[in-house]
PDB file of N, CA, C, O and CB in Angstrom:
ATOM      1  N   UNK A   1       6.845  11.787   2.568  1.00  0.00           N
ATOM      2  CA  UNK A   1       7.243  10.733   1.666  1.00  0.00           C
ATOM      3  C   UNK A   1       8.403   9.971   2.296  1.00  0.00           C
ATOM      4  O   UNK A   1       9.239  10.708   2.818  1.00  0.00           O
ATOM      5  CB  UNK A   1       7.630  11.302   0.278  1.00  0.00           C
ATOM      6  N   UNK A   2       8.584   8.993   2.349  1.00  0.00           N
ATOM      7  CA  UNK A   2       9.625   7.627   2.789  1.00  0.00           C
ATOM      8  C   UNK A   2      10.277   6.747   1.392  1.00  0.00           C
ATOM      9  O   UNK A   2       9.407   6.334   0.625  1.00  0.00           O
ATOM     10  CB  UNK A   2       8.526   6.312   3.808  1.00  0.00           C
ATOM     11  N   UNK A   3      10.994   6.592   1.203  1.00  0.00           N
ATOM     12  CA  UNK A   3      11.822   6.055   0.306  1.00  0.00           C
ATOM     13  C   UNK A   3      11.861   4.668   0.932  1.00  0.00           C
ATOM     14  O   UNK A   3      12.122   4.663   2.135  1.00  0.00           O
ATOM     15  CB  UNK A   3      13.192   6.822   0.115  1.00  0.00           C
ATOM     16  N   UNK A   4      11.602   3.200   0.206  1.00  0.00           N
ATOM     17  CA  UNK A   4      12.046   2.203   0.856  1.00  0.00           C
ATOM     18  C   UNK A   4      12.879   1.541  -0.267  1.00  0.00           C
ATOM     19  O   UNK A   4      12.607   1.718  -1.455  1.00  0.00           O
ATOM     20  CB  UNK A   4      10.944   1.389   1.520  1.00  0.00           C
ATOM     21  N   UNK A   5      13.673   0.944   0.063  1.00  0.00           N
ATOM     22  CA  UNK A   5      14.679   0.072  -0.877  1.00  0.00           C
ATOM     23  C   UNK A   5      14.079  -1.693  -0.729  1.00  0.00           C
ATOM     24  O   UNK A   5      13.978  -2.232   0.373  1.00  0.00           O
ATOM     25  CB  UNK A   5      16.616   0.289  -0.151  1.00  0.00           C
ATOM     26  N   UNK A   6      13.732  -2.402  -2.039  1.00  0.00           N
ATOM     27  CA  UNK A   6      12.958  -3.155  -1.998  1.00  0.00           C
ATOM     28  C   UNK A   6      14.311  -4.709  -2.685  1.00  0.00           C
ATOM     29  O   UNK A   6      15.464  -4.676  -3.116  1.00  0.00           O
ATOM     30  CB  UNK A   6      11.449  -2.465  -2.898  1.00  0.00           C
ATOM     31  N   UNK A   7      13.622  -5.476  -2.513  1.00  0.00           N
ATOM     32  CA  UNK A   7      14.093  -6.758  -3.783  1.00  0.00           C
ATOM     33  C   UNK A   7      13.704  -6.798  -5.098  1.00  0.00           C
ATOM     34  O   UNK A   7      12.716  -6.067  -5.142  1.00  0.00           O
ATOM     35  CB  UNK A   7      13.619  -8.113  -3.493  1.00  0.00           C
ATOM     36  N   UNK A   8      13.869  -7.137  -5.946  1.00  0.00           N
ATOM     37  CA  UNK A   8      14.174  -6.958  -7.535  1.00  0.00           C
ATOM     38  C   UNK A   8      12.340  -8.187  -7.387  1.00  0.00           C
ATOM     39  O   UNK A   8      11.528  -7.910  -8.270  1.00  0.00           O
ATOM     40  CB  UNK A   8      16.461  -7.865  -8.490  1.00  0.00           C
ATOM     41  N   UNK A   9      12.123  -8.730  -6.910  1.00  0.00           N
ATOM     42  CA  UNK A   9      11.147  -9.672  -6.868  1.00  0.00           C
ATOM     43  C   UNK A   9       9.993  -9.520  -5.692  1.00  0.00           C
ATOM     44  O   UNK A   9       9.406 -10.480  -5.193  1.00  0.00           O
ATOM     45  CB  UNK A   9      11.866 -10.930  -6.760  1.00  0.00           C
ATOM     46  N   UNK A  10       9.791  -8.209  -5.365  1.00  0.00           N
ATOM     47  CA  UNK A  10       8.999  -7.742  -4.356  1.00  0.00           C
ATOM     48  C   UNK A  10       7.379  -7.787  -5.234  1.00  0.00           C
ATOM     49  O   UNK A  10       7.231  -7.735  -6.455  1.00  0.00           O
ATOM     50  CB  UNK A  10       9.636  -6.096  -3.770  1.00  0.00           C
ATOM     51  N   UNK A  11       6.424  -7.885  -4.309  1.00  0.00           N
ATOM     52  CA  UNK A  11       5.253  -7.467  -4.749  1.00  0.00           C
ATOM     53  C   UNK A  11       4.267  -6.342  -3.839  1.00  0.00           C
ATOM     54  O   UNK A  11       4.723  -5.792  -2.837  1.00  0.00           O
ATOM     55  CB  UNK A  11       4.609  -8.711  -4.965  1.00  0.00           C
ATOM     56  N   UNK A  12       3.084  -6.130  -4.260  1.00  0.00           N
ATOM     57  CA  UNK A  12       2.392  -4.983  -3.509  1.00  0.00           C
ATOM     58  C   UNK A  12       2.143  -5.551  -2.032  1.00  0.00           C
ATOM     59  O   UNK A  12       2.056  -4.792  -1.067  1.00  0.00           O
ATOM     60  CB  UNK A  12       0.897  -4.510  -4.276  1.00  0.00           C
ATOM     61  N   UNK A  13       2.044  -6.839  -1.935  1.00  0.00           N
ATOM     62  CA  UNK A  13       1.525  -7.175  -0.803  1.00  0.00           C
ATOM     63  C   UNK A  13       2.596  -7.246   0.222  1.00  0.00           C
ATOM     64  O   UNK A  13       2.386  -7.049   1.419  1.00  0.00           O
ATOM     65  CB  UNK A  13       0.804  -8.346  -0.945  1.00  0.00           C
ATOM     66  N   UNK A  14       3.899  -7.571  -0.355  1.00  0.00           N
ATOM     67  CA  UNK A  14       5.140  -7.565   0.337  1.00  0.00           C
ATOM     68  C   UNK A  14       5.400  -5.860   1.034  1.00  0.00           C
ATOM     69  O   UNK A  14       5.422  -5.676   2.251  1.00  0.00           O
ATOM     70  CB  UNK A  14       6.389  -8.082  -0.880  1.00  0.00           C
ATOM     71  N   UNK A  15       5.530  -5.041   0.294  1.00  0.00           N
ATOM     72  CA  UNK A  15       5.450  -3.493   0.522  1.00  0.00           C
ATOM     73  C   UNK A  15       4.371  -3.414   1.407  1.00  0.00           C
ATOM     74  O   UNK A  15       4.742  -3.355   2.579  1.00  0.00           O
ATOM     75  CB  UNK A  15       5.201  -2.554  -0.796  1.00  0.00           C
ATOM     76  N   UNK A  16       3.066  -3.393   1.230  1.00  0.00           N
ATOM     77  CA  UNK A  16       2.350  -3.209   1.917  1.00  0.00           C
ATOM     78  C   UNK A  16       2.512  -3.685   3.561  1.00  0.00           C
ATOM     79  O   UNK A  16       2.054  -3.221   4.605  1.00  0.00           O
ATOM     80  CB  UNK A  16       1.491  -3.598   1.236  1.00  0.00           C
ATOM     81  N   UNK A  17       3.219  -4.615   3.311  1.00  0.00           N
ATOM     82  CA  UNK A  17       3.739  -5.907   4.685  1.00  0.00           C
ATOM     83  C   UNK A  17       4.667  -4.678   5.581  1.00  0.00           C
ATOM     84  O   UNK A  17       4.617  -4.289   6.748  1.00  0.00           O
ATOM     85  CB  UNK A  17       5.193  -7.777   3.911  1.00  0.00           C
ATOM     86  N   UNK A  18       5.270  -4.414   4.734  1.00  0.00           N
ATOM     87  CA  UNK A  18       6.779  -3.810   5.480  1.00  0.00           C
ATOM     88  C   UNK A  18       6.425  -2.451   5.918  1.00  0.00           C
ATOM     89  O   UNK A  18       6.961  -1.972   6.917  1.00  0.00           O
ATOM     90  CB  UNK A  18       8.264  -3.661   4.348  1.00  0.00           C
ATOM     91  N   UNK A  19       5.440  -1.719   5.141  1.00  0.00           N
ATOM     92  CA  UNK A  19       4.891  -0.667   5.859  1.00  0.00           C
ATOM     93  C   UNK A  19       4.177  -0.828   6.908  1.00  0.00           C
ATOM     94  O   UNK A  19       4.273   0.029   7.787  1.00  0.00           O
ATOM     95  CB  UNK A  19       4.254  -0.020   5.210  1.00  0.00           C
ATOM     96  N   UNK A  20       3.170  -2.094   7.120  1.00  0.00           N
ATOM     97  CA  UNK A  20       2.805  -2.259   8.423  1.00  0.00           C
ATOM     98  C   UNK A  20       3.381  -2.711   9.462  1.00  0.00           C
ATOM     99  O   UNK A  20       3.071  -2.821  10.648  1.00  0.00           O
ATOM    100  CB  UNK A  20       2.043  -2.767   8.450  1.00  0.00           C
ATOM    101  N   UNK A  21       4.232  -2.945   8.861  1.00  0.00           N
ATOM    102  CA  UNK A  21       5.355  -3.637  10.427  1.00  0.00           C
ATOM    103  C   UNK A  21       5.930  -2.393  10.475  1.00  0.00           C
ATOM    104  O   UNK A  21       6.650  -2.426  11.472  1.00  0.00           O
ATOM    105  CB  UNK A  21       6.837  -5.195  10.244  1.00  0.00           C
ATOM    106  N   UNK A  22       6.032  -1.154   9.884  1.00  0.00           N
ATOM    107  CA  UNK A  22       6.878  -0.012  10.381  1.00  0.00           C
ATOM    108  C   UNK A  22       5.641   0.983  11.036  1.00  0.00           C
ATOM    109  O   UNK A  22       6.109   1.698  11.922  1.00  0.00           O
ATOM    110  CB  UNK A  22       7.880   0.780   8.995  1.00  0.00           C
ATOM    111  N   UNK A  23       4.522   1.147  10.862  1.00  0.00           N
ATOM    112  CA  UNK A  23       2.881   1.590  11.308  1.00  0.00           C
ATOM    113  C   UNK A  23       1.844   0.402  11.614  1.00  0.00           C
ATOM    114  O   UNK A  23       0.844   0.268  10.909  1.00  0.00           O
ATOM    115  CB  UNK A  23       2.122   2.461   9.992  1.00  0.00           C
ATOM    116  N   UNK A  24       2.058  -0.267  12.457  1.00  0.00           N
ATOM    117  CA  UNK A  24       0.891  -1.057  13.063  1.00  0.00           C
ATOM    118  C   UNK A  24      -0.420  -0.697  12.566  1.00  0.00           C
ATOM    119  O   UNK A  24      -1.245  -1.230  11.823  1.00  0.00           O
ATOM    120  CB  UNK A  24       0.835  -0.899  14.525  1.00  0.00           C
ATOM    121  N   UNK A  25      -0.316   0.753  13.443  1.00  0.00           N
ATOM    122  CA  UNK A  25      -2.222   1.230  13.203  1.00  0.00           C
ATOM    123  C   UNK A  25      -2.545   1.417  12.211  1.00  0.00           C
ATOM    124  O   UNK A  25      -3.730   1.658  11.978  1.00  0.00           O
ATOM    125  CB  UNK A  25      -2.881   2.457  13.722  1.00  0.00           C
ATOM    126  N   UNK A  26      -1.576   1.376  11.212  1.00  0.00           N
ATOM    127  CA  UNK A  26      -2.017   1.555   9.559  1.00  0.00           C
ATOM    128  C   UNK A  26      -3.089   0.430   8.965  1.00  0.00           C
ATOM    129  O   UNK A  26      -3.831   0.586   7.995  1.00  0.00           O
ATOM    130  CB  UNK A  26      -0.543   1.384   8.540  1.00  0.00           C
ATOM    131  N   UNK A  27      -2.964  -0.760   9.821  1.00  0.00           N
ATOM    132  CA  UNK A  27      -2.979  -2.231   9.166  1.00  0.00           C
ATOM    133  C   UNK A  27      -4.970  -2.016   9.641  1.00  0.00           C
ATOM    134  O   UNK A  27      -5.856  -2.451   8.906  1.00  0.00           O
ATOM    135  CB  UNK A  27      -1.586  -3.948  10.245  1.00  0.00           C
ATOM    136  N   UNK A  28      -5.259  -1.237  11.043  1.00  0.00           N
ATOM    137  CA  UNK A  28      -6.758  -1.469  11.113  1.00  0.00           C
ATOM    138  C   UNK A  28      -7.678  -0.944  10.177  1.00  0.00           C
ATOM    139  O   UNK A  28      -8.736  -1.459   9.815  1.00  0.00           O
ATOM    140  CB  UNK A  28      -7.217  -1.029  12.242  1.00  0.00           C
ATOM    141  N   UNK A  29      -6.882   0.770   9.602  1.00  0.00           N
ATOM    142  CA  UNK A  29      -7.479   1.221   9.028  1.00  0.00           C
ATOM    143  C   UNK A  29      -7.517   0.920   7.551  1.00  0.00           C
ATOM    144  O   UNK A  29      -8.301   1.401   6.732  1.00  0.00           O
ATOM    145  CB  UNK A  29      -7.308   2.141   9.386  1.00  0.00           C
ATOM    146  N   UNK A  30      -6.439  -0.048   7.314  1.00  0.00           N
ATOM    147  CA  UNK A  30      -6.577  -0.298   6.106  1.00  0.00           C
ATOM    148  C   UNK A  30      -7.735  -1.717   5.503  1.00  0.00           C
ATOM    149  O   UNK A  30      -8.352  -1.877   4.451  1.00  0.00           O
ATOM    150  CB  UNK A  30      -5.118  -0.440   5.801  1.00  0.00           C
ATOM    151  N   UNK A  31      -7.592  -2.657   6.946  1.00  0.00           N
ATOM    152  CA  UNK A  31      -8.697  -3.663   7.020  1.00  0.00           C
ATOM    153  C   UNK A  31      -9.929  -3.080   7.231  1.00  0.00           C
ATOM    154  O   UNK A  31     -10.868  -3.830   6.963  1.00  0.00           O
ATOM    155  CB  UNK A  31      -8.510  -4.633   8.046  1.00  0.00           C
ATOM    156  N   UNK A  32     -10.247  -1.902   7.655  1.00  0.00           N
ATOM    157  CA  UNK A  32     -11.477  -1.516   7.393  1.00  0.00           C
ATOM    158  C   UNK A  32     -11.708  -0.394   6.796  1.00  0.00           C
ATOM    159  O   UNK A  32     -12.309   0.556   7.297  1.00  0.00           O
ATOM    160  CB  UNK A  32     -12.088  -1.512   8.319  1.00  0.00           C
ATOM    161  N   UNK A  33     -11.019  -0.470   5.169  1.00  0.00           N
ATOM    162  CA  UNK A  33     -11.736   0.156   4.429  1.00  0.00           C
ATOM    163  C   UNK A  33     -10.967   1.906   4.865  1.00  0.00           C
ATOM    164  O   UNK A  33     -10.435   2.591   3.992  1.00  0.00           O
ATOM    165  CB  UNK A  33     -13.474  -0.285   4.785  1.00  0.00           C
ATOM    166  N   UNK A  34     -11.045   2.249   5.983  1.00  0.00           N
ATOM    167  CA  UNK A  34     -10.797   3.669   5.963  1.00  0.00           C
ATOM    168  C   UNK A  34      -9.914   4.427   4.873  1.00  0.00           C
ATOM    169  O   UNK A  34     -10.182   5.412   4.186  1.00  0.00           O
ATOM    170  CB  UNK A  34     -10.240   3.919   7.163  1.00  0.00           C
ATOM    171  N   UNK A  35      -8.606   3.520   4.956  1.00  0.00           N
ATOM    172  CA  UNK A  35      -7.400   3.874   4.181  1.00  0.00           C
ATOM    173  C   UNK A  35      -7.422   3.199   3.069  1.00  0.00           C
ATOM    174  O   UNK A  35      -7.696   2.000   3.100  1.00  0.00           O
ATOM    175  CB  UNK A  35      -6.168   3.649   4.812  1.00  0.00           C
ATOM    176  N   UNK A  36      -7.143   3.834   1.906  1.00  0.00           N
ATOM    177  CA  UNK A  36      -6.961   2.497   0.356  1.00  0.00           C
ATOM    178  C   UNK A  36      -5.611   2.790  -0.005  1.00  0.00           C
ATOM    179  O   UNK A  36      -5.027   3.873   0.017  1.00  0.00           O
ATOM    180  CB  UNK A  36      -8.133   2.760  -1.412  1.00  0.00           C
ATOM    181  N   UNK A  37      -5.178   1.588  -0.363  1.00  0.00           N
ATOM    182  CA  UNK A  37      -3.519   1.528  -1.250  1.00  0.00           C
ATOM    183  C   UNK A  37      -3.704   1.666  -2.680  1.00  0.00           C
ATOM    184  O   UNK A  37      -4.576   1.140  -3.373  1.00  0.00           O
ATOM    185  CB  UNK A  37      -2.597  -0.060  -1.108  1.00  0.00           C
ATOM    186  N   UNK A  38      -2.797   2.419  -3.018  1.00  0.00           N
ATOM    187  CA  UNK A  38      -2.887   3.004  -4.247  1.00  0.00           C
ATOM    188  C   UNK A  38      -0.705   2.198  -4.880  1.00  0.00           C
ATOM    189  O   UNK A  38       0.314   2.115  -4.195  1.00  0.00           O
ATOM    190  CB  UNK A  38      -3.326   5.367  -3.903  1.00  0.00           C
ATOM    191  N   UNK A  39      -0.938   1.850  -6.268  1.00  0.00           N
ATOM    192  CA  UNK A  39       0.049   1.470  -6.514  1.00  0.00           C
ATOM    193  C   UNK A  39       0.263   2.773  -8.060  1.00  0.00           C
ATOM    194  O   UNK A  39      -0.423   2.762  -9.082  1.00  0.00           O
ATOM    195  CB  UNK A  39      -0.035  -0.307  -6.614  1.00  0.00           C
ATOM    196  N   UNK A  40       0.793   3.225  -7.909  1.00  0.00           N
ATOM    197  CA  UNK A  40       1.097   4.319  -8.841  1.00  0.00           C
ATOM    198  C   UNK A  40      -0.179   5.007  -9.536  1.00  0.00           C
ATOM    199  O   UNK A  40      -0.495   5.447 -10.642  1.00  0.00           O
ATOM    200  CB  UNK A  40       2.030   3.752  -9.930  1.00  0.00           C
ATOM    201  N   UNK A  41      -0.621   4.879  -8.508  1.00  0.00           N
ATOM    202  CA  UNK A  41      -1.960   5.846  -8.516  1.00  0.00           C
ATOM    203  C   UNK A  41      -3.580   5.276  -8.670  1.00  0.00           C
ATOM    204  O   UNK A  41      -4.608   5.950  -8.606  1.00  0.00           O
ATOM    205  CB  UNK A  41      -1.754   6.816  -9.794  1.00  0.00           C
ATOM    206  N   UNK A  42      -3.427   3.656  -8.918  1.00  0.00           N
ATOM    207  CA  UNK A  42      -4.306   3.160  -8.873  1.00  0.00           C
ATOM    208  C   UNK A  42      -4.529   2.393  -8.143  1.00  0.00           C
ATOM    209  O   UNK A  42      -3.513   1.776  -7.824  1.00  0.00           O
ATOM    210  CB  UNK A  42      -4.496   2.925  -9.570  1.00  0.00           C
ATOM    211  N   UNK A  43      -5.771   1.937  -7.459  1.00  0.00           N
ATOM    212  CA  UNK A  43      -6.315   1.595  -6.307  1.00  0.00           C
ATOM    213  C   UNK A  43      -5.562   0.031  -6.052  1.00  0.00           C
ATOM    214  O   UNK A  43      -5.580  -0.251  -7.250  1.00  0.00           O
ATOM    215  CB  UNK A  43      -8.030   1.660  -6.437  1.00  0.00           C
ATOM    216  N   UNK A  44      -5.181  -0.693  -5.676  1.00  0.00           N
ATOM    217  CA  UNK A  44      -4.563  -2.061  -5.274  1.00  0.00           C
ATOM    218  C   UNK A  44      -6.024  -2.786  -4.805  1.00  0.00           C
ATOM    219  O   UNK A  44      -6.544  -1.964  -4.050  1.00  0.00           O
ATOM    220  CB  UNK A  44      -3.218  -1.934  -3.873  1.00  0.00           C
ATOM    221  N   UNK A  45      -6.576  -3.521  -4.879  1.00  0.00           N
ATOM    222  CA  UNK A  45      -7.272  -4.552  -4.374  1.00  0.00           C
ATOM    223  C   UNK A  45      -6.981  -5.073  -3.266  1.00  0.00           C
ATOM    224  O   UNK A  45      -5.767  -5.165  -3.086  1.00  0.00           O
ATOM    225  CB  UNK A  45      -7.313  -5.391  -5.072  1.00  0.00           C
ATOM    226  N   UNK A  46      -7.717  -5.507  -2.329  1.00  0.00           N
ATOM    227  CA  UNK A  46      -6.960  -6.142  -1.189  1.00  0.00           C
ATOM    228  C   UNK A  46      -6.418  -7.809  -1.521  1.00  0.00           C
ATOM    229  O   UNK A  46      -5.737  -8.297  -0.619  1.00  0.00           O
ATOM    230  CB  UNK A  46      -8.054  -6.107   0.173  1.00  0.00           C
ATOM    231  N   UNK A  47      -6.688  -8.728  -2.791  1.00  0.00           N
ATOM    232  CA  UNK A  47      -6.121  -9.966  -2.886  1.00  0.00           C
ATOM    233  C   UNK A  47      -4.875  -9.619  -3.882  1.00  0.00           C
ATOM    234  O   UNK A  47      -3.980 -10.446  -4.053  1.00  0.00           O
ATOM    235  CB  UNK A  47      -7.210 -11.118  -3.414  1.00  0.00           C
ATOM    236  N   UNK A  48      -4.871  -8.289  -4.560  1.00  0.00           N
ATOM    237  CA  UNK A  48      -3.786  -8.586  -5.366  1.00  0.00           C
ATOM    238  C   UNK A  48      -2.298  -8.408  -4.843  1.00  0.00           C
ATOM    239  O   UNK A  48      -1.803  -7.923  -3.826  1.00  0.00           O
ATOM    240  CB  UNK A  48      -3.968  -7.822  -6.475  1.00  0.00           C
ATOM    241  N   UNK A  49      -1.845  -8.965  -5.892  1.00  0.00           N
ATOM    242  CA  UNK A  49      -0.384  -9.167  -5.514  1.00  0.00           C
ATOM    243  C   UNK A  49       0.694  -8.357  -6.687  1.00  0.00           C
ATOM    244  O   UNK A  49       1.582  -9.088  -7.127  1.00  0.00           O
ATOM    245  CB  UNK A  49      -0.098 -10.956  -5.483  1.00  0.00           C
ATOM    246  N   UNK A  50       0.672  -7.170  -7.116  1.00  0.00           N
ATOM    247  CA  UNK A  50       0.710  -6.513  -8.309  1.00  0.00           C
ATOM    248  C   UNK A  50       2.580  -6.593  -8.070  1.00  0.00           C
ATOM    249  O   UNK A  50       2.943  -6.700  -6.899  1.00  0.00           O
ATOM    250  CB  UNK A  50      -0.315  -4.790  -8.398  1.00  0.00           C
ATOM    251  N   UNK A  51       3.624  -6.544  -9.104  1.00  0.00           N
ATOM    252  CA  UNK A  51       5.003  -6.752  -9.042  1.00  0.00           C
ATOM    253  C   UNK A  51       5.362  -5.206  -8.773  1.00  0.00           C
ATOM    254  O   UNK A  51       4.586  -4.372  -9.241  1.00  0.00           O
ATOM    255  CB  UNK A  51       5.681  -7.503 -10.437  1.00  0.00           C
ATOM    256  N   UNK A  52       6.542  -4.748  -8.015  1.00  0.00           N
ATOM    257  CA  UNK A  52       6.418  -3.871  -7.523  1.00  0.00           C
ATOM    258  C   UNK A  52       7.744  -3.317  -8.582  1.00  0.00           C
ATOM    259  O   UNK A  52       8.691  -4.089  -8.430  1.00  0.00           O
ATOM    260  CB  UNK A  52       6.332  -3.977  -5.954  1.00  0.00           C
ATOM    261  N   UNK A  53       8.028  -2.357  -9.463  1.00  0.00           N
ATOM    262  CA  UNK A  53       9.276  -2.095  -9.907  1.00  0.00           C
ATOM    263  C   UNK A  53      10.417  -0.964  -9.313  1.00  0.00           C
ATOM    264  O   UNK A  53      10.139  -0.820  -8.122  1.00  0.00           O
ATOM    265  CB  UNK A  53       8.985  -1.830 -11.128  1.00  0.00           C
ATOM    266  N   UNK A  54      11.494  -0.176  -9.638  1.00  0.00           N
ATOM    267  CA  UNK A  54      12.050   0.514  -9.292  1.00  0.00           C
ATOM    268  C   UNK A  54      11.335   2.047  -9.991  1.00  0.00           C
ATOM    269  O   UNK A  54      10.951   2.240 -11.145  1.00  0.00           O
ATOM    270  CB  UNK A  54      13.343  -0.005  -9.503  1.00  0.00           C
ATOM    271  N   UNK A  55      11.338   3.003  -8.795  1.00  0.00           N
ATOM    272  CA  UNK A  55      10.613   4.076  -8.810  1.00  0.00           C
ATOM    273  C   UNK A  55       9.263   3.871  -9.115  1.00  0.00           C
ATOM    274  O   UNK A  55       8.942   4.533 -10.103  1.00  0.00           O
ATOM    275  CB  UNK A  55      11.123   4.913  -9.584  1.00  0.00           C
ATOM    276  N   UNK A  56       8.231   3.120  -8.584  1.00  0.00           N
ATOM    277  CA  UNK A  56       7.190   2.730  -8.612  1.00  0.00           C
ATOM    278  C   UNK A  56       6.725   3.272  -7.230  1.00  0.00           C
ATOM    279  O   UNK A  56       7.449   3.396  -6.242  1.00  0.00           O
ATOM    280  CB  UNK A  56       7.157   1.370  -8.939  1.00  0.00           C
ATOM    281  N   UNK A  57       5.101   3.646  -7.333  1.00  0.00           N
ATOM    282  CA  UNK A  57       4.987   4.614  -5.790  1.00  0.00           C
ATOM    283  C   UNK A  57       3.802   4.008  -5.347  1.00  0.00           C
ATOM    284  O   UNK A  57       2.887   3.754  -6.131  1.00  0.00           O
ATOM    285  CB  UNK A  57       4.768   6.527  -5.862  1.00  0.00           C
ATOM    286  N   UNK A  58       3.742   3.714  -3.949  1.00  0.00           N
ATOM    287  CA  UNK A  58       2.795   2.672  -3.430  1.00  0.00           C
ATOM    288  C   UNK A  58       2.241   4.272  -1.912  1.00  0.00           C
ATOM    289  O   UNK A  58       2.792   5.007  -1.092  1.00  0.00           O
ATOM    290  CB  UNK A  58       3.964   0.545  -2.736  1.00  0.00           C
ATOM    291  N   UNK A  59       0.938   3.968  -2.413  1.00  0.00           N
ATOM    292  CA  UNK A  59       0.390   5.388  -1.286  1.00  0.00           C
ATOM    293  C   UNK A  59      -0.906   4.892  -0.762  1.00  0.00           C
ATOM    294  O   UNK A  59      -1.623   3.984  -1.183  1.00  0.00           O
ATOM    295  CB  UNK A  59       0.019   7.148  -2.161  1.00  0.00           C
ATOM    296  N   UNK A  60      -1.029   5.597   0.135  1.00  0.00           N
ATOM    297  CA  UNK A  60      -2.316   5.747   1.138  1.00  0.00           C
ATOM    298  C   UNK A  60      -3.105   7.014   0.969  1.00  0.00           C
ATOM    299  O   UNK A  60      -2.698   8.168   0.842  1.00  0.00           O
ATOM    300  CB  UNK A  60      -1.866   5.736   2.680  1.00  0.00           C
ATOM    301  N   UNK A  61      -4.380   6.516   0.998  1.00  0.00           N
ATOM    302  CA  UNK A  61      -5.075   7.661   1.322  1.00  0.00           C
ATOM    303  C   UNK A  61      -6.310   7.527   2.151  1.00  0.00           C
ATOM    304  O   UNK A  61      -6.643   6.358   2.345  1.00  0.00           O
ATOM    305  CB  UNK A  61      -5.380   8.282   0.181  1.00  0.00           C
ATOM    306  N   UNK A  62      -6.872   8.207   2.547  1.00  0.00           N
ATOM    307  CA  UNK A  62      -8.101   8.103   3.284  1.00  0.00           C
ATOM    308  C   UNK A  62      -9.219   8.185   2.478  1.00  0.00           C
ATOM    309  O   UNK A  62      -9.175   9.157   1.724  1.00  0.00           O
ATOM    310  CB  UNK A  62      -8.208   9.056   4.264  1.00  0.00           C
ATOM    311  N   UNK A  63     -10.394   7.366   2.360  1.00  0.00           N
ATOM    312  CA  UNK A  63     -11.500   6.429   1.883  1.00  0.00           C
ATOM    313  C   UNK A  63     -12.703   8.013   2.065  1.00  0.00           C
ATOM    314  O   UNK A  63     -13.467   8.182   3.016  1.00  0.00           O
ATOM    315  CB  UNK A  63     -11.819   4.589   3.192  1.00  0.00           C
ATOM    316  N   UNK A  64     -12.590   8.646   1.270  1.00  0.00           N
ATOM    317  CA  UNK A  64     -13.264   9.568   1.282  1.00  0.00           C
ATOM    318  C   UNK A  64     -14.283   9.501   0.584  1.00  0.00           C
ATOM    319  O   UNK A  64     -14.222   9.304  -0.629  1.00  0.00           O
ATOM    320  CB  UNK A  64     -12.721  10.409   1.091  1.00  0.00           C
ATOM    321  N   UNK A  65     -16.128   9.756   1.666  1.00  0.00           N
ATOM    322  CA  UNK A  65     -17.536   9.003   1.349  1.00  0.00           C
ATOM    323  C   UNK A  65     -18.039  10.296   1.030  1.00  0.00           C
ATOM    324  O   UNK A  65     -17.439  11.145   1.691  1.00  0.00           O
ATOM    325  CB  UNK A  65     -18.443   8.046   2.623  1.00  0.00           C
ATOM    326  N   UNK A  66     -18.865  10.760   0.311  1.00  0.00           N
ATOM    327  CA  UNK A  66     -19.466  12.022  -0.146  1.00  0.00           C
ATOM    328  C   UNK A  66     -21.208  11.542  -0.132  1.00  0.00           C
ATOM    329  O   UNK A  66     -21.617  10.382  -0.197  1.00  0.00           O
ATOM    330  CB  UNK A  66     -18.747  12.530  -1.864  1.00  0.00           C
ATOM    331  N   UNK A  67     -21.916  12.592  -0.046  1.00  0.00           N
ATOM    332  CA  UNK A  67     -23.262  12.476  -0.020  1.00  0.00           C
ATOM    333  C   UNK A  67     -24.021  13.746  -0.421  1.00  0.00           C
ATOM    334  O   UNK A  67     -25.252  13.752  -0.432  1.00  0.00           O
ATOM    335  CB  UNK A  67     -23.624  12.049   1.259  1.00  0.00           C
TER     336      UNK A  67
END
């Protein structure tokens, strides 16, 4: 877990921004689907722009396909 300290006017896409400029390779797997962003536990869309608050938890996980 990483703690980031944000602006009072941040959004998901902004966070999402700043984690990829701190993990590059995060950004392929997340453009293809491998990895999904989760904003306090629910899935983020890739157009949204959801307001980000204090103690609010923005996560990754891996895109897990079952058959």
């Amino acid at each position: 877990m990483e703690v980031i300290t944000i602006k009072d006017d941040s959004n998901s896409d902004f966070m999402i921004g700043l984690i990829i400029d701190k993990y590059p390779a995060l950004k392929k797997d997340i453009d293809d689907g491998d990895v999904l962003a989760l904003h306090n536990g629910a899935l983020l869309s890739p157009d949204s722009a959801e307001k980000i608050n204090d103690c609010d938890t923005i996560e990754f996980a891996p895109a897990i396909l079952g058959g």
